[in-house]
N, C-alpha and C positions, 0 to 999 in steps of 0.2 A: 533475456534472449538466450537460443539456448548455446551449447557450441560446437562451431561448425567440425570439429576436429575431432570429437567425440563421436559425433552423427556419420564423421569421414569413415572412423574407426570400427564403430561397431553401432550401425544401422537398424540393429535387430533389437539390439539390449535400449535404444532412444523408442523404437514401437513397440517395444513391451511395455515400458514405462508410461508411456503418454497413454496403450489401452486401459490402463486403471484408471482414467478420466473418463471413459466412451468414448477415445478417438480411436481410428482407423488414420495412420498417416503413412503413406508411399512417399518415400526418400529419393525413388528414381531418377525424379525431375532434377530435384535440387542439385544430387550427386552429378548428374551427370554438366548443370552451369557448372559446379566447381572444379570439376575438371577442365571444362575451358576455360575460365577464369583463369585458373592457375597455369595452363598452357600459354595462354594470349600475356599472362604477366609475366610469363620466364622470355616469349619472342621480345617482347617490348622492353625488357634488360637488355638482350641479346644485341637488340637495335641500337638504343643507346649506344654501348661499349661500342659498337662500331662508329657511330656518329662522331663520339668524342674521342677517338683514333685518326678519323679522317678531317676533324677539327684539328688534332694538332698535324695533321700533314698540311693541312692546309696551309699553318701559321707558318713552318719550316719552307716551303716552296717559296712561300713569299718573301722569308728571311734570306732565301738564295737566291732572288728574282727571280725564280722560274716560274712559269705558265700554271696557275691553279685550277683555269678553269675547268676542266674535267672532275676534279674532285670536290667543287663546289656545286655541279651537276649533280652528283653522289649523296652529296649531302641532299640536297634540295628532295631526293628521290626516299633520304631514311627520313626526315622530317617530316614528309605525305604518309609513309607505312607508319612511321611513329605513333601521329594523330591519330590514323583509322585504328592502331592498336589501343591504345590509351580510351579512343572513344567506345570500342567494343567491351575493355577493364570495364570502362564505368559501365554499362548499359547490362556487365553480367553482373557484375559486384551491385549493384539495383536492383535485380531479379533475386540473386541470393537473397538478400537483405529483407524485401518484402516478403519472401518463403517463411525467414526463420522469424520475425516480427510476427507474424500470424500466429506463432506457436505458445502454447503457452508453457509454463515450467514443468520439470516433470516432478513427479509427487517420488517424498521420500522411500526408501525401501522399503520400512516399516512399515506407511503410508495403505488401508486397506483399498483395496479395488473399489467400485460403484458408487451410489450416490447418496445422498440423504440416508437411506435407509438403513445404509451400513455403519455410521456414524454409533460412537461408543461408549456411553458413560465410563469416566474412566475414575471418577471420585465423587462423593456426595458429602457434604458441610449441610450439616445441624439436621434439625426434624421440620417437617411441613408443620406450619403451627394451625392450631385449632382455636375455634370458635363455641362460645355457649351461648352464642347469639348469631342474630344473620347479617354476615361480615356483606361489608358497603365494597363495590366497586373503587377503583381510583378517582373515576369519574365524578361517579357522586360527592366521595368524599373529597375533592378538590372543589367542588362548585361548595358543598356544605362548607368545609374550612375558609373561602375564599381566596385559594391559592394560583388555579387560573383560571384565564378569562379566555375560554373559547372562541364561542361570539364574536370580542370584538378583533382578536388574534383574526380569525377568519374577516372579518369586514378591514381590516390593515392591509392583509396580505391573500385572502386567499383557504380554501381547502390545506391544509397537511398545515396550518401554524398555528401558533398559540401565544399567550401573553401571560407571561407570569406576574403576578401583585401581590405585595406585601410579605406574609409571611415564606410564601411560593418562593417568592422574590430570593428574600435570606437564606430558604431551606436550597436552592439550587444552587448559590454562592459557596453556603456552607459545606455544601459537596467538594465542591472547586476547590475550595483553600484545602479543606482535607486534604484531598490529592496532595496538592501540591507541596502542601509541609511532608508528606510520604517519603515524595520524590525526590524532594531536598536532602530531605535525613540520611534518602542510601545514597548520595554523593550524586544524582545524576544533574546535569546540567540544563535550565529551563531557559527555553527560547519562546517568542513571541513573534509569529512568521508571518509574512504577507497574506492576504486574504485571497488575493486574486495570483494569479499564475498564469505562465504561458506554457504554451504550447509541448514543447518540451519538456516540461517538468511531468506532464500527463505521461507521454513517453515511456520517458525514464521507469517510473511507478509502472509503468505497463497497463494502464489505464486507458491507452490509448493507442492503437485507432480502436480498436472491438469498442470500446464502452463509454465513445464517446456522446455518445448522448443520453446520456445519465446525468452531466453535468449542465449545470447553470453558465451558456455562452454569453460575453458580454458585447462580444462583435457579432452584429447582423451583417454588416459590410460584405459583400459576398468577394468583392475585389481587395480585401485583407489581406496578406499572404499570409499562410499557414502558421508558417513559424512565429508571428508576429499577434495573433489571436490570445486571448486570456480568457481563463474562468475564473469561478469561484471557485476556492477548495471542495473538495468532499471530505477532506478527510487533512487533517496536519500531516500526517501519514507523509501525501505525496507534497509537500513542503520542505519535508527533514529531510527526505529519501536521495533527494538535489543539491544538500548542501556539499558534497565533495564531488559532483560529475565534473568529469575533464582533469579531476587534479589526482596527484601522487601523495598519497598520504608513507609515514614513514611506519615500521612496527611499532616504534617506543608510541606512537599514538594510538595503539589501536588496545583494547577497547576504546571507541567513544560511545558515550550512554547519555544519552539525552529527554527531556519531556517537554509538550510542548500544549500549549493550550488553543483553541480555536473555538469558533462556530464550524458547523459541517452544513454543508448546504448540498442537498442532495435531489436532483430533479424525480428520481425513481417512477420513471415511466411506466403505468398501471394506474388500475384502482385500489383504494382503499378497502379492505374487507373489513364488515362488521364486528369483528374479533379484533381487527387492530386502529379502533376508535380513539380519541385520545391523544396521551406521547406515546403511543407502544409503537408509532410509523410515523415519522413529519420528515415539510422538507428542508425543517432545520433545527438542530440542537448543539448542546453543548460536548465537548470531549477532552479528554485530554488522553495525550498518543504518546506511549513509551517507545524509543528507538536504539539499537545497537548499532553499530557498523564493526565488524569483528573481522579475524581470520579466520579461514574456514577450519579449522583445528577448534574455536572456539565456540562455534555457533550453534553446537547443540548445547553447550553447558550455559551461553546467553539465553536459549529459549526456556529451557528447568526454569531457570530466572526471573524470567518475565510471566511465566503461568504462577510461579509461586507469589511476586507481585502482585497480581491482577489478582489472583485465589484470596489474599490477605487482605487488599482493600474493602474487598466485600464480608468475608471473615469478621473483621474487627467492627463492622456496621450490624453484626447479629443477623444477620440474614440467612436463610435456607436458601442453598445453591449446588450446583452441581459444574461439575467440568466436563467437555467432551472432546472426544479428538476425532475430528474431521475424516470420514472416506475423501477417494480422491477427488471423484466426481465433487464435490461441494465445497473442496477450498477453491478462491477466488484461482482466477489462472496468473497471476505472478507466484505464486505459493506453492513449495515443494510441502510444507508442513503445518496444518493450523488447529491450534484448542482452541474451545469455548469456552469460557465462563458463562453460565448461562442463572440466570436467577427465578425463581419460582411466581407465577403472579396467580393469588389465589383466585382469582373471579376469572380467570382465563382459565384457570387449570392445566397452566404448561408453563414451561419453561421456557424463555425469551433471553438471547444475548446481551450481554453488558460490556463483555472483553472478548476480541478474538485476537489470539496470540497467534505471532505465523514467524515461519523462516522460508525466505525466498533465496535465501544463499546466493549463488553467483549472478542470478536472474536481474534484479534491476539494477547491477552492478557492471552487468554485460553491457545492458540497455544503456546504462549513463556514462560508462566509460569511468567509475572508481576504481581506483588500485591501491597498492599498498608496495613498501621495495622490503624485501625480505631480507631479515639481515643476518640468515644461515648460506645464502646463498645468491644475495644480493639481486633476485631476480623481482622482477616486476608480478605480480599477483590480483585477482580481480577479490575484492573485497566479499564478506556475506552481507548482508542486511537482513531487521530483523525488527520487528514492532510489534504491539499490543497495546491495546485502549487502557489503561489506567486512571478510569476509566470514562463509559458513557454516563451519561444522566438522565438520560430523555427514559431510560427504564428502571434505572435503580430508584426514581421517583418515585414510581408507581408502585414498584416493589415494596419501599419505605411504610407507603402509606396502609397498602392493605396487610404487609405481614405484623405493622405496630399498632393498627386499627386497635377502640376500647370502647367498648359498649354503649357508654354514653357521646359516638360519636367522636371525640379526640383521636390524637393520633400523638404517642411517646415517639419525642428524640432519640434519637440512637444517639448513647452516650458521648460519642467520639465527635458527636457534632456539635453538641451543648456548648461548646467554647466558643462554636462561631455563629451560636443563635446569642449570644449575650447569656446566658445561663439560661434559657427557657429552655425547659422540660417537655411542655406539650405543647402542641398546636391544637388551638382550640375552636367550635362550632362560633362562625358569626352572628352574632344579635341578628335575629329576626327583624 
């Protein structure tokens, strides 16, 4: 969320920002509730103080036996203004709130204007490998290795799943553990989060209301209250994102640096394009989600961080890849700031996401109410937050297979994985 005091401040400099997304947003409205907001909250002090004035006259008249009734009339009279001010507080402080909740974050300065198109290679890892033969799709070459099962994935659950067996099975583990011995080694702390979530946790992440129906609902109940409704994750993302809303974290805490494992389950309203057959699109895979929660003094040198992380996982796998850094238009809207990791699939002939690294800075830290007490100046502070995939699998699979593809069919282990195939080297063609 964004804040309202800045928006109060300088109007012009929040619609400059938010036009590098394609918005158009007029502040008139808003400004002008927060003016009575903050008008109607200074009378409703103002009442008070008189209230609890004529509260202790009251006490005093009666401590001399004199006649109160007249100033228990008084009262009776700030208690009715009271309520109708209090009830107006809420009903602007509501209208505020739903304004700036619609809004999404604003993109860094550095941050290029428009959309997709303006996005920018910003590094390239290794060469596009070649072929002296004609290189197998992932497709094929998972139905030839027998690594998954389409088919029956699809008769289980449905269009957009799949079933991994056997070697599949280990080669998608063996990704996970990788990870997670990574994760381990640079000191970050690995959680294991609930699957399902409420309402608020969507929120918070800024997931929610825009894009709530992207996710897997688990109440039909249409008489559920709001608050009390769960999903499936999309993402550990908005699991970790939760773990400090409502509380006061101190500075000797902060960095905290976290990783976190899940399934993603993702509704992703649309069709399937013939290009993204396969894992290149399902509505559920594996991930694991690197997180910071920082001070904002810190949060760009977290993000270096977490790109150079996600950059090295894929690195050390021998992979040709590429990094990019997001125009405004195409980061997610809780993100002031997001790279790509993006990995090359030869039979597609593009490059496909495996990590997107982001800094949302004060954004889902407004939204969940985390702070920090500052100890230059002991004031209370709104946290950054700050994640990246470390990584996904449902593409570095595919990546795997067609960048180590061998003529006869197999497919070489990436060395760094061998430890957690049992020492197997290749993946080999099934008996006919």
């Amino acid at each position: 969320m964004l804040d309202i005091q800045l928006i109060r401040e300088n109007p012009e400099y929040v619609q400059k920002a938010l036009a590098k997304r394609g918005l158009e947003v007029d502040f008139k409205e808003l400004l002008e509730i927060d003016v009575k907001r903050r008008e109607a909250m200074t009378e409703v002090e103002a009442l008070k103080a008189k209230r609890n004035k004529a509260s202790a006259e009251v006490g005093q008249l009666k401590r001399n036996g004199e006649n109160a009734d007249h100033v228990l009339a008084e009262l009776k009279e700030l208690s009715d203004e009271i309520k109708e001010k209090d009830d107006l507080v809420s009903e602007l402080n509501l209208k505020q709130e739903e304004f700036l909740i619609g809004l999404p974050n604003m993109p860094a300065e550095e941050v290029r204007a428009g959309g997709k198109e303006n996005n920018q290679v910003e590094k390239m890892f290794g060469e596009q490998p070649k072929f002296d033969f004609e290189p197998k799709s992932h497709i094929e070459l998972e139905e030839n290795l027998g690594l998954i099962d389409y088919e029956r994935g699809a008769k289980l659950s449905g269009t957009g799943f799949w079933l991994y067996e056997g070697d599949g099975a280990r080669l998608e583990w063996a990704l996970l553990n990788y990870f997670i011995d990574a994760h381990v080694a640079d000191e970050y702390k690995m959680l294991l989060v609930p699957h399902i979530l409420n309402s608020a946790s969507g929120f918070t992440a800024g997931q929610f209301p825009k894009f709530k129906e992207d996710v897997f609902w688990l109440d039909s109940d249409e008489n559920v209250q709001e608050e009390n409704k769960q999903f499936l994750l999309p993402t550990a993302e908005t699991a970790v994102v939760n773990l400090f809303r409502d509380e006061i974290l101190t500075e000797a805490d902060l960095p905290r640096k976290y990783f976190a494992y899940s399934p993603c389950y993702r509704k992703e309203a649309g069709t399937y394009g013939s290009s993204e057959r396969g894992m290149i699109r399902g509505h559920q895979f594996n991930k694991i989600e690197m997180f910071q929660f920082t001070k904002p003094e810190d949060s760009e040198k977290a993000f270096e961080e977490l790109v150079e992380k996600a950059s090295k996982l894929v690195s050390d796998l021998g992979l040709h890849f590429r990094v990019s850094s997001l125009a405004a238009g195409d980061c997610s809207a809780s993100m002031a700031k997001t790279w790509d990791i993006e990995v090359w699939i030869p039979s597609m002939n593009e490059y496909k996401e495996v990590s997107s690294v982001s800094n949302a800075k004060d954004y889902q830290a407004r939204r969940g109410n985390m702070r920090y007490r500052s100890e230059s100046d002991n004031k209370i502070k709104y946290l950054h937050t700050l994640n990246g995939s470390g990584l996904a699998t449902s593409r570095l699979f595919p990546a795997i297979l067609e960048q180590y593809q061998q003529e006869d069919g197999s497919v070489l282990i990436p060395a760094v994985l061998t430890k957690y195939m049992g020492g197997q080297r290749y993946l080999k063609p099934r008996e006919k």
